[in-house]
N, C-alpha and C positions, 0 to 999 in steps of 0.2 A: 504494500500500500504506500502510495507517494506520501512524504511529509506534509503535513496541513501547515501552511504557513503562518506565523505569529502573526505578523500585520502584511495586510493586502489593501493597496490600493489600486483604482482601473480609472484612466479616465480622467484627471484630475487637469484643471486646465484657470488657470487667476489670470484677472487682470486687474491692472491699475492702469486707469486714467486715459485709457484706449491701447494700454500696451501689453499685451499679454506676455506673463512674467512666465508662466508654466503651460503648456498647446496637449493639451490630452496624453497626460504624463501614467505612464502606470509604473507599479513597485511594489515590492516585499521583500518581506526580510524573513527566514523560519529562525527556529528554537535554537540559540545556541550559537546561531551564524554571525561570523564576523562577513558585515556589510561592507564595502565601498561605493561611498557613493564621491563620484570625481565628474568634476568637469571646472570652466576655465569661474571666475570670482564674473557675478550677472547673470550666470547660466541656469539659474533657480534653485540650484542647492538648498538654501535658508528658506526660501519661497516655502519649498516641498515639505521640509522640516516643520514648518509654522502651522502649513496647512495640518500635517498629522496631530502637534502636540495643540491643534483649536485655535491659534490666534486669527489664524487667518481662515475663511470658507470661502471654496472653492463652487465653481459656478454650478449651478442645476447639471445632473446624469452621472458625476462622480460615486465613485462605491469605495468605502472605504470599513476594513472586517479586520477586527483581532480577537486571535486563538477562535476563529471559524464565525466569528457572532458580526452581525453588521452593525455596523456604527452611525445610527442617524445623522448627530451632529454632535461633533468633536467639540470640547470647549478642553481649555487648559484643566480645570478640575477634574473633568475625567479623565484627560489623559493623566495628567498624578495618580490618580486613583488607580488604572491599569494599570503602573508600574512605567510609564515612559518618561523618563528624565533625558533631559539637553544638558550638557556642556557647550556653552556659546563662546565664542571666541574672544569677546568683549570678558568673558568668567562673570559681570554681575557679581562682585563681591564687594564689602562694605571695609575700608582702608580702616577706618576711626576702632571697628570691631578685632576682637582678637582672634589667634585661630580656632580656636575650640567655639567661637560664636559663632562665626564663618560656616563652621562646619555644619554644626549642629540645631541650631535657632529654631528653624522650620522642624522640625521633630522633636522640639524641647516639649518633654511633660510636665504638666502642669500639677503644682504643689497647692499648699495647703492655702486658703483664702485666694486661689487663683493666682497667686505666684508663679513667673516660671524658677521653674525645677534646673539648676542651673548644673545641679551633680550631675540629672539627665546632660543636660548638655555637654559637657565635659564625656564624659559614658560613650553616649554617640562618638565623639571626634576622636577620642581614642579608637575606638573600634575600628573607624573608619579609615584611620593610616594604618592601625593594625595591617589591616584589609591588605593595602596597598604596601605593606614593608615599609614605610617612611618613620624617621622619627623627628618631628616639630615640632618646636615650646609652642604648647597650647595656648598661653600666657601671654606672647607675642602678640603684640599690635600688626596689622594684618600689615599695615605700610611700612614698616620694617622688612618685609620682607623680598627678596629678589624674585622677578617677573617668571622663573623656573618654579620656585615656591609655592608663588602663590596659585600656580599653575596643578601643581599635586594640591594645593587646599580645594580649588573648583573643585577638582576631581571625586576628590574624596567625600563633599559635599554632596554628589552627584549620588554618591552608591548609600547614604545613610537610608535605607529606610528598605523597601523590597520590591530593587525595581528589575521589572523582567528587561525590558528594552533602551540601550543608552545612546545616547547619539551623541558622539562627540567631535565636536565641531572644531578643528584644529587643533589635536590635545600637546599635540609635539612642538607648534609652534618655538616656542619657547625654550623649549628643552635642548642639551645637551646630546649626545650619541648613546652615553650609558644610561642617563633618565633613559632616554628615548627605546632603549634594550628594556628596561626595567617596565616600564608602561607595558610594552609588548606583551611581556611576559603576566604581568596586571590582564589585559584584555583577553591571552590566553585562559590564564585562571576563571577567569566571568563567565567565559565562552564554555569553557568544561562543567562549570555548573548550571549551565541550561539559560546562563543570560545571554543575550541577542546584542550584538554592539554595531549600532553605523556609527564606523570611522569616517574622516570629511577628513583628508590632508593634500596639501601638497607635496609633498616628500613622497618621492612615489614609488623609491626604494621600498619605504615601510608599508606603502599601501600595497603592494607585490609578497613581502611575506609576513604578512598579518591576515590577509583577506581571506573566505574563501571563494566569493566573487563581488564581480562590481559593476554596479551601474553607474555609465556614462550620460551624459546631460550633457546636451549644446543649444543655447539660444534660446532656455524654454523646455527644450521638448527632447525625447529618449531617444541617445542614441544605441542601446542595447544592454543587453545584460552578457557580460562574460565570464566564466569559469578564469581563475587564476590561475589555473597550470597552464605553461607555455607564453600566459602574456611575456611583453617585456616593458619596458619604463618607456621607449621609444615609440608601440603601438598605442600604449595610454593616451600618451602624449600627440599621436596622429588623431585619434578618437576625440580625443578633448575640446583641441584646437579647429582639425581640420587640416592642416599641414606638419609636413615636415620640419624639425629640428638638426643641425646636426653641431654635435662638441666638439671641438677641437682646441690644443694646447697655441696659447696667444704670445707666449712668455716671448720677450724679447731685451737683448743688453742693452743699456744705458749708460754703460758708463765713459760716454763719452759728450753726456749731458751734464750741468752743473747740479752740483747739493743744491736741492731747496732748504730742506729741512737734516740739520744735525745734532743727534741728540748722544752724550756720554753719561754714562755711569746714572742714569735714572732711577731715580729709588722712592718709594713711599713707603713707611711701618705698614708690614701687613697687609701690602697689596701687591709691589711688585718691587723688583729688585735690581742694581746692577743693568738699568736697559740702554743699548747703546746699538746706533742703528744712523745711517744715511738713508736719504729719499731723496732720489734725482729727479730731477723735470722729466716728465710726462710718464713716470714710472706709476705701475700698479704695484703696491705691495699687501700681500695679504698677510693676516695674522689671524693663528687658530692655535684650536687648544679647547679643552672642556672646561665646562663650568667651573668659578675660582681659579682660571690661571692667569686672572689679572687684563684682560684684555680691554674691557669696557673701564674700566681704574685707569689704566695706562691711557688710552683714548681720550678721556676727561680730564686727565690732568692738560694731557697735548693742546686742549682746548680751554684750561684757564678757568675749570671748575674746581679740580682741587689744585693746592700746592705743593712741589714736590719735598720731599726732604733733605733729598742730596742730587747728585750732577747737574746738568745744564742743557739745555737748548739754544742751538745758533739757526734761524733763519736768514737764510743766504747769505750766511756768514757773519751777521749781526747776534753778540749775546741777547736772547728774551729773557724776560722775567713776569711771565703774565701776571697780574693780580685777581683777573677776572676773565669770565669768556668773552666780554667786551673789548679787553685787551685783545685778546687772541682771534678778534673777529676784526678788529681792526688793522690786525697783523698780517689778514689774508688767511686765517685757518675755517673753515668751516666744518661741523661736525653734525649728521645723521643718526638721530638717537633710535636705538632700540625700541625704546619704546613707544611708536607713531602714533598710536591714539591719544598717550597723557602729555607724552615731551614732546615729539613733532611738529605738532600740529594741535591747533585751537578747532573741534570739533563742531562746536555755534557756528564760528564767523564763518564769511563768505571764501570762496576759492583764492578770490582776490586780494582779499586781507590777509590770509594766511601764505601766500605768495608773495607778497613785501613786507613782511613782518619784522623780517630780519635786514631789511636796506632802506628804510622807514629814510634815512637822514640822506639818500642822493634822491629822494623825493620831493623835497623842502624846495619852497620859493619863497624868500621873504617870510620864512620862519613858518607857513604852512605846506603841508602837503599838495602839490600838483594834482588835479584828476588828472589833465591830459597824460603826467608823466607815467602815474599810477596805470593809466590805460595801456598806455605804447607797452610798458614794462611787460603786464599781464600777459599782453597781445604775444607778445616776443615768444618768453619763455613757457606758455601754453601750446603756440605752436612750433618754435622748438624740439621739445620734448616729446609733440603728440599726444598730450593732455587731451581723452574724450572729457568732454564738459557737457552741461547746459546750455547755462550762462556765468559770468563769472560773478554773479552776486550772488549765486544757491551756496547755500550752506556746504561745508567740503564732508560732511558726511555721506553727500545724498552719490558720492563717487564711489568706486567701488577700491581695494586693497591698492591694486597696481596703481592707479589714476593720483588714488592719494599719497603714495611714493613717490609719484613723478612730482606735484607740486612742489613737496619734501625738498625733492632735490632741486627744485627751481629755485624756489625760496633761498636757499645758499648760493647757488648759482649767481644768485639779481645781484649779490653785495661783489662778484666777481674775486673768489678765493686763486691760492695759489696751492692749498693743499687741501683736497675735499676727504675727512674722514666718515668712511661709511661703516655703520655698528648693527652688522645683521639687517642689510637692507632688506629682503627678501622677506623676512618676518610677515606670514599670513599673504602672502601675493601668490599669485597661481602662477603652473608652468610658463604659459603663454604671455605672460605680464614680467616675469622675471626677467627672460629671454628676453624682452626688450628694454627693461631696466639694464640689464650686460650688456645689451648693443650701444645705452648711452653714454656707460660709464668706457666703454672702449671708445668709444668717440673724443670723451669729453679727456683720455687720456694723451691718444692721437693728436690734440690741439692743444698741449703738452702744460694740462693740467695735473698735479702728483695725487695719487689717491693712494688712500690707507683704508682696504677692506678688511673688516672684521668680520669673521662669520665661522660656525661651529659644523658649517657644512663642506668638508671635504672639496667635493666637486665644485662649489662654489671659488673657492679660493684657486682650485688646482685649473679650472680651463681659464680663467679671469684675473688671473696677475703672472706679473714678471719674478718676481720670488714668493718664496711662502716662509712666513718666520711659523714656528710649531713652539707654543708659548706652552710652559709647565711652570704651576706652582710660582706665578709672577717673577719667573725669568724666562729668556729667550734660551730654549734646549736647544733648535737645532734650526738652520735653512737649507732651504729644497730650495731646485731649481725644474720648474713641471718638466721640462723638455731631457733630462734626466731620468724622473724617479716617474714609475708607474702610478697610477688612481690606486689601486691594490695596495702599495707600497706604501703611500701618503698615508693612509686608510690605518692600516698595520702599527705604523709609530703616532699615530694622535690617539685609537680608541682602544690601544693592547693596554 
């Protein structure tokens, strides 16, 4: 007898505004099954999700049945109720609360004259990293915590209660190579106890050996359902987009270009140590390493947010001594935070505002801001970059991951740097959107701008720079040169 599937949906088709986000979508997931669900950031992914956990209803003829029973109309209460929990990529957690609140709140039992039960709560959030192997001071204020962290508190939030079906909406994000092993092996565990897991990633490495199959989404609507044995990362990626990708190593010598930037004997207590490193004109360099080897520390200091303890910085041969990233921005350095939703980028304001945000002062006439220059500016580095927009008064939410990176990077761009530091650009951007983020940053390399990429992804660093520093324990252990050392090899000395 075939497996009756946990949730089925036929037929499923939203629109907003005259735009149909999802064109007669169907899906299921059975008991147990590790899902993928892939396609490029716009392609209804979240839509689909919305429509399942009730926020969103989906137009007249949709059918949508879990564990065999039909579902009139979904509201978020029932889906809790069934057991289907999200993991959103945004996490929805409260910075002010601590971990054990984070976790647990929504399941806290209620005590005596209506009290919450605050042991409950505590009880839950134990259990709950139990679950997951992790160990985090409960006690901890949530904003103390690093973007990895707070990444396993979602998580772990996620599984408090008895949920059959999880969906988790970029869980790796964030994460490290061994988190991101460790999670795996988390979603394994789930899947062996009869829970049902849609994974949502872009790393598609992990969505290859986590899945057991996956549905593809383009523009709306299905483009099929595949068994994971025999795909590879290269047919996802045709299926996703619609064309072809192809890798290749970019690395090339420099050293018959000038030092922009020289830094000796760099050091911070308890961050990084001893850092000493050239950066030629129009060089990429990347720097990797797991979680805690000091990379996003080191980057920030480069940029005037901390200060260091010991060595020195000479830009183009000039001693610095930034006091602030204002200094460091008026030095010509510019930096791309990790974190694009809270530090990148202002959410509210419009495309436009958040695209001179950072070059505010070559706007000024007579002590106010220019519209005309504000416009030309906009004008430029939207179409530049290939910025899809609206308009550029919408709010820069209403853009999708890749869109709102390209801004990111305009916004630095408009003040015209000489060293663009990028920290995990690709955080939450699809295949198709990255691939043309690396097209910019080899351009913007090409016109012999220096960039300093930071990223925890292998392949990122190894087809998209000229050397790779492989940072441990906030020193620099070792440099590769891509055109040298295998993918495999690189692979081998950052995640052994």
């Amino acid at each position: 007898m075939p497996l009756r599937p946990l949730l089925s949906l036929s037929d499923v088709s939203v629109t907003f505004g005259g735009v149909r986000a999802l064109k007669g979508v169907s899906f299921e997931v059975n008991p147990g099954e590790v899902h993928c669900l892939a396609g490029e950031n716009g392609c209804g992914k979240s839509t689909l999700i919305k429509v399942i956990t009730g926020v969103y209803k989906p137009q007249a003829g949709a059918q949508l049945q879990f564990d065999g029973k039909p579902i009139g109309a979904m509201t978020p209460a029932l889906a809790q109720s069934l057991g289907i929990q999200v993991i959103w990529q945004d996490l929805a957690l409260f910075d002010e609360m601590t971990v054990a609140e984070n976790i647990g709140f929504q399941h806290a039992m209620k005590g005596k004259f209506g009290l919450v039960d605050k042991g409950a709560i505590r009880k839950a959030a134990e259990q709950a990293l139990a679950r997951l192997g992790v160990d985090i001071d409960l006690d901890r204020p949530l904003k103390e915590l690093p973007i990895a962290q707070r990444q396993i508190v979602a998580i772990a939030r996620a599984l408090v209660g008895e949920a059959r079906l999880v969906f988790m909406d970029e869980p790796t994000a964030s994460l490290t190579q061994s988190e991101t092993d460790y999670l795996i092996d988390i979603v394994r565990n789930l899947s062996a106890s009869g829970v049902a897991v849609v994974f949502v990633s872009h790393r598609l490495a992990e969505v290859l050996e986590i899945s057991n199959r996956i549905t593809v989404l383009r523009d709306g609507a299905l483009v099929g359902v595949y068994p994971v044995e025999g795909m590879t990362q290269s047919r996802v990626t045709e299926l996703m987009t619609g064309r072809m990708f192809d890798n290749a190593v970019i690395a090339t010598d420099h050293d018959d270009q000038p030092v922009v930037l020289s830094v000796r004997g760099l050091s911070r207590h308890g961050e990084f140590s001893d850092v000493s490193f050239d950066l030629r004109r129009g060089e990429t360099l990347g720097i990797t390493g797991l979680l805690g080897a000091g990379r996003t520390e080191l980057a920030l200091t480069l940029f005037g947010m901390h200060r260091p303890h010991a060595g020195e910085m000479r830009l183009e041969g000039q001693l610095v001594d930034f006091g602030s990233n204002r200094d460091a921005i008026r030095a010509g350095i510019a930096y791309l935070s990790e974190d694009r939703l809270s530090l990148g980028l202002n959410q509210p304001q419009s495309i436009a505002d958040n695209l001179v945000m950072a070059s505010l002062d070559k706007l000024l006439v007579g002590g106010l801001i220019s519209t005309s220059k504000k416009a030309s500016v906009v004008k430029h580095w939207i179409g530049s970059l290939g910025v899809k927009i609206g308009q550029p008064e919408d709010p820069i939410r209403t853009l999708s991951g890749g869109n709102q990176q390209r801004v990111a990077i305009a916004k630095w761009l408009a003040i015209g740097p000489k060293i663009l530091i990028l920290d995990a650009p690709t955080v939450g951007v699809d295949v198709g959107a990255r691939a043309g983020i690396f097209d910019i940053v080899r351009k913007l390399a090409a016109e012999g701008l220096s960039i300093i990429l930071i990223s925890d992804e292998a392949p990122e660093v190894y087809f998209n720079s000229d050397r790779i520093v492989h940072m441990v324990e906030g020193r620099f252990h070792a440099t590769y040169d891509p055109r040298t050392i295998s993918m495999t090899e690189l692979e081998t000395a950052i995640y052994a």
